[in-house]
C-alpha positions in Angstrom: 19.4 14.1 -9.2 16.2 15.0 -9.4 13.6 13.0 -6.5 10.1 14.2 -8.7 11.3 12.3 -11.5 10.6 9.1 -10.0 7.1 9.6 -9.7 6.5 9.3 -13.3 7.2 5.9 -13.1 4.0 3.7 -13.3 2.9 1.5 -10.5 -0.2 -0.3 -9.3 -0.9 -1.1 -6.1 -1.2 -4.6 -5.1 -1.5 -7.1 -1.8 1.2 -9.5 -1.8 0.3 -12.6 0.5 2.0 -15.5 1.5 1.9 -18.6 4.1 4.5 -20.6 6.5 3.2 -23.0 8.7 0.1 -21.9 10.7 1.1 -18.1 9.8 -0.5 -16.1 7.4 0.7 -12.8 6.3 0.7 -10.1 3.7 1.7 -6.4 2.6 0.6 -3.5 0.3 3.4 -3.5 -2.5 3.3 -1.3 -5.7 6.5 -3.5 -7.3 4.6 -6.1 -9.1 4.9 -6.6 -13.0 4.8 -9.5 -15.6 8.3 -10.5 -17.1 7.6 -13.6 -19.1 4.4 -14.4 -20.8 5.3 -18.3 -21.5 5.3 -19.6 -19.0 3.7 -17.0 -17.1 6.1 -15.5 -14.6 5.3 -12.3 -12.1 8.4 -10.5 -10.3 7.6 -9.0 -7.0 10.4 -6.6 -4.7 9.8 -6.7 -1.1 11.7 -5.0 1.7 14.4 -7.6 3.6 13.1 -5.8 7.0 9.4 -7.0 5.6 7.9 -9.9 7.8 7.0 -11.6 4.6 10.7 -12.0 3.0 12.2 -14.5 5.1 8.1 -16.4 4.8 8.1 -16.3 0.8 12.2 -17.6 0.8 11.0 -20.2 3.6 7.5 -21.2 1.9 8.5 -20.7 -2.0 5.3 -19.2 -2.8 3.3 -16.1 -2.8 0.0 -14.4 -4.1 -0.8 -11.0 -5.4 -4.5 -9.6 -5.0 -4.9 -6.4 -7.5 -6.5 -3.8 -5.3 -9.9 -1.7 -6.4 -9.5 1.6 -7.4 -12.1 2.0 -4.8 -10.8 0.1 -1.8 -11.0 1.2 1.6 -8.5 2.4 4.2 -8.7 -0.6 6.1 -7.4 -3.4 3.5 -4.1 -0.5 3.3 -3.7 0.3 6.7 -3.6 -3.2 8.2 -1.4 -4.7 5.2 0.9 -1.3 4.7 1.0 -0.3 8.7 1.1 -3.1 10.4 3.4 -6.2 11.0 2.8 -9.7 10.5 4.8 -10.7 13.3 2.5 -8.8 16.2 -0.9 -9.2 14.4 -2.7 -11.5 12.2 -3.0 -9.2 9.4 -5.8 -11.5 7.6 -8.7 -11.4 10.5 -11.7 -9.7 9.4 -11.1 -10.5 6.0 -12.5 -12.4 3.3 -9.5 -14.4 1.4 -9.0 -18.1 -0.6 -6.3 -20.2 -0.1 -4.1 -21.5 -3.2 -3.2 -24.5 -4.7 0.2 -23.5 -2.7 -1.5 -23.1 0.9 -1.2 -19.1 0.0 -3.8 -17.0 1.5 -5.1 -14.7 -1.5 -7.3 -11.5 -0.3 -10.5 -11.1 -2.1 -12.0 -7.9 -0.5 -11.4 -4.7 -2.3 -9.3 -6.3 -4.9 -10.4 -7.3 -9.2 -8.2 -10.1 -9.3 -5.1 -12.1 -8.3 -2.4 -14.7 -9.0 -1.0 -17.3 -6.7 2.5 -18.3 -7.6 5.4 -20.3 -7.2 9.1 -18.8 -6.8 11.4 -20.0 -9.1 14.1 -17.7 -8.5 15.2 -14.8 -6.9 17.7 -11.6 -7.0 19.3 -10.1 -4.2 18.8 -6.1 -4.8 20.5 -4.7 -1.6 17.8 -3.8 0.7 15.5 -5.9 -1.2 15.0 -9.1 -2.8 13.4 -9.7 -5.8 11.4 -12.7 -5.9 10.3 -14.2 -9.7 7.2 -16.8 -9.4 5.9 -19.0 -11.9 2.1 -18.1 -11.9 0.3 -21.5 -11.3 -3.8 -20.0 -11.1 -4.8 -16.6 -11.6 -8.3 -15.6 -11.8 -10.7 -12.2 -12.3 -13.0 -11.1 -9.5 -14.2 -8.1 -11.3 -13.8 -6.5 -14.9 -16.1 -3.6 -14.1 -13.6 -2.4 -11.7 -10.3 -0.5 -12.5 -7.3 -1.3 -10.1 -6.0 1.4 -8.1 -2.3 3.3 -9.6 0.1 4.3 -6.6 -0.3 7.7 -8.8 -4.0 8.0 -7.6 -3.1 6.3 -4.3 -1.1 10.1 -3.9 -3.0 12.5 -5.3 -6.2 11.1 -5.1 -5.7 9.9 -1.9 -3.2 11.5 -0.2 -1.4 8.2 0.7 2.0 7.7 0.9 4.8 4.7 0.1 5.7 3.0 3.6 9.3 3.2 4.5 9.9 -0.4 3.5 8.6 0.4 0.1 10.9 0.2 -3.1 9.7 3.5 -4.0 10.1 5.2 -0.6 11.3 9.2 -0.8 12.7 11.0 1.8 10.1 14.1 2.1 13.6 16.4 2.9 15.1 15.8 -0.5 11.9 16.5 -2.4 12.3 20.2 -4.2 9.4 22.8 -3.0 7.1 24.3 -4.7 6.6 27.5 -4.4 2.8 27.7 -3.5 3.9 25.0 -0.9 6.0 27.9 0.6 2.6 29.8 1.4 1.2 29.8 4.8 -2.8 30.1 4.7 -4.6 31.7 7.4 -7.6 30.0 6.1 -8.3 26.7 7.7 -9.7 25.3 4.3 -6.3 25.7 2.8 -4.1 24.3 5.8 -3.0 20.4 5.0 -2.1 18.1 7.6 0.4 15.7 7.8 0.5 11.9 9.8 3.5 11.5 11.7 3.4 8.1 11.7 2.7 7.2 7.8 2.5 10.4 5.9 -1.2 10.5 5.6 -2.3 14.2 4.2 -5.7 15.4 5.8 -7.2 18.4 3.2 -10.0 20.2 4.9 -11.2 20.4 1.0 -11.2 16.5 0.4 -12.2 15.3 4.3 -12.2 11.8 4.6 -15.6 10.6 4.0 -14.1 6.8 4.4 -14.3 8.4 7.4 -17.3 9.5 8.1 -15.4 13.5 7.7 -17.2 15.9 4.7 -15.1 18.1 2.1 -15.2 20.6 3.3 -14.2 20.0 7.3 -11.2 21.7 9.1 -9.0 19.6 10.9 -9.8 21.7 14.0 -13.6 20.4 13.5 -12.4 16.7 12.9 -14.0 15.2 16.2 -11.1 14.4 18.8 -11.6 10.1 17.9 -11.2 10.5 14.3 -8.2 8.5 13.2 -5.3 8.2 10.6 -7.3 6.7 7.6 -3.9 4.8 6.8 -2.0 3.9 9.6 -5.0 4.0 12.6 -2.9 6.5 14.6 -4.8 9.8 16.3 -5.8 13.0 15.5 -2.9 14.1 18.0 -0.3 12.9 15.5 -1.2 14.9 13.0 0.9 18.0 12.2 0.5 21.5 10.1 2.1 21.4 6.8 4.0 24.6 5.9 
């Protein structure tokens, strides 16, 4: 079986939110589609070791924020990297609360949905929950949403371990010009250790505040992981 294939598959990538008692919480998911049109139904696929599964099974109810094509390391590192359970993943951020009690994220996302579970589908390592949608609305229609396609090659980002699409890097086939070692520091990649991050020296991070253009040795020694908040130290050479 062949890993690459996979990544033809089409995905967004979304913030999927949900409430239970005082506790608000949310994660970065790229398993969100529409499977019934009447009555309006969304089907979402999230990770049993995810904070938020046992939350949406105990609250019935969830929200999905699209995110902007455009949206900023922040809004993915603090939903993607981080657990519900140590932080409060929703401080700092603009969001609205649903007709369910659901906190919906507004920053760096064109729209969203706030629905109700109606059913859901054990898959193994991850339950899929179906919600009737029960308010929905567009922030912005001059924005496009961001694809988990340009999330990785756009981006350099990669799917969090919890994620349904999550590949293990050592079954991936390499390519051949991946087999070439550059002395040039322009052409030596960098990989997070943490979340998978890519640093290019050609790309930078301007997020960041790093040019195109900037070698990782010239990166200054506080820059951090634009996804996971993790340092410069835990970066490693790509061969």
């Amino acid at each position: 079986m062949q890993i690459e294939a996979f990544f033809k598959l089409s995905y967004g990538l979304y913030v999927v939110s949900t409430k239970n008692g005082n506790t608000l919480n949310g994660y970065i998911a790229n398993t969100v589609f529409q499977v019934t049109a009447e009555p309006a139904q969304l089907a979402i696929s999230c990770s049993k070791d995810n904070y938020s599964a046992k939350m949406i099974e105990e609250s019935g109810a969830f929200s999905v924020s699209i995110l902007d094509q455009n949206a900023g390391s922040k809004v993915i590192s603090k939903m993607g990297y981080n657990t519900g359970a140590e932080i409060n993943k929703f401080e700092g951020f603009h969001f609205v609360e649903g007709q369910n009690g659901t906190p919906i994220l507004i920053d760096d996302c064109i729209a969203w949905f706030d629905c109700k579970v109606d059913q859901k589908v054990d898959v193994g390592s991850h339950i899929i929950f179906i919600g009737k949608v029960i308010d929905s609305k567009l922030l912005d229609e001059s924005k496009e949403p961001m694809t988990y396609a340009y999330y990785r090659e756009v981006k350099n980002g990669v799917a969090p371990k919890n994620a349904p699409t999550y590949v293990d890097k050592s079954k991936l086939v390499k390519k051949e010009k991946d087999e070439i070692i550059s002395k040039d520091p322009l052409s030596q990649k960098w990989e997070c250790t943490v979340c998978g991050q890519i640093y290019d020296p050609l790309e930078g991070d301007p997020d960041g505040g790093i040019a195109p253009g900037t070698a990782f040795e010239n990166i200054p020694d506080d820059w951090v992981c634009p996804t996971c908040g993790v340092s410069k130290d835990d970066f490693v050479k790509m061969e």
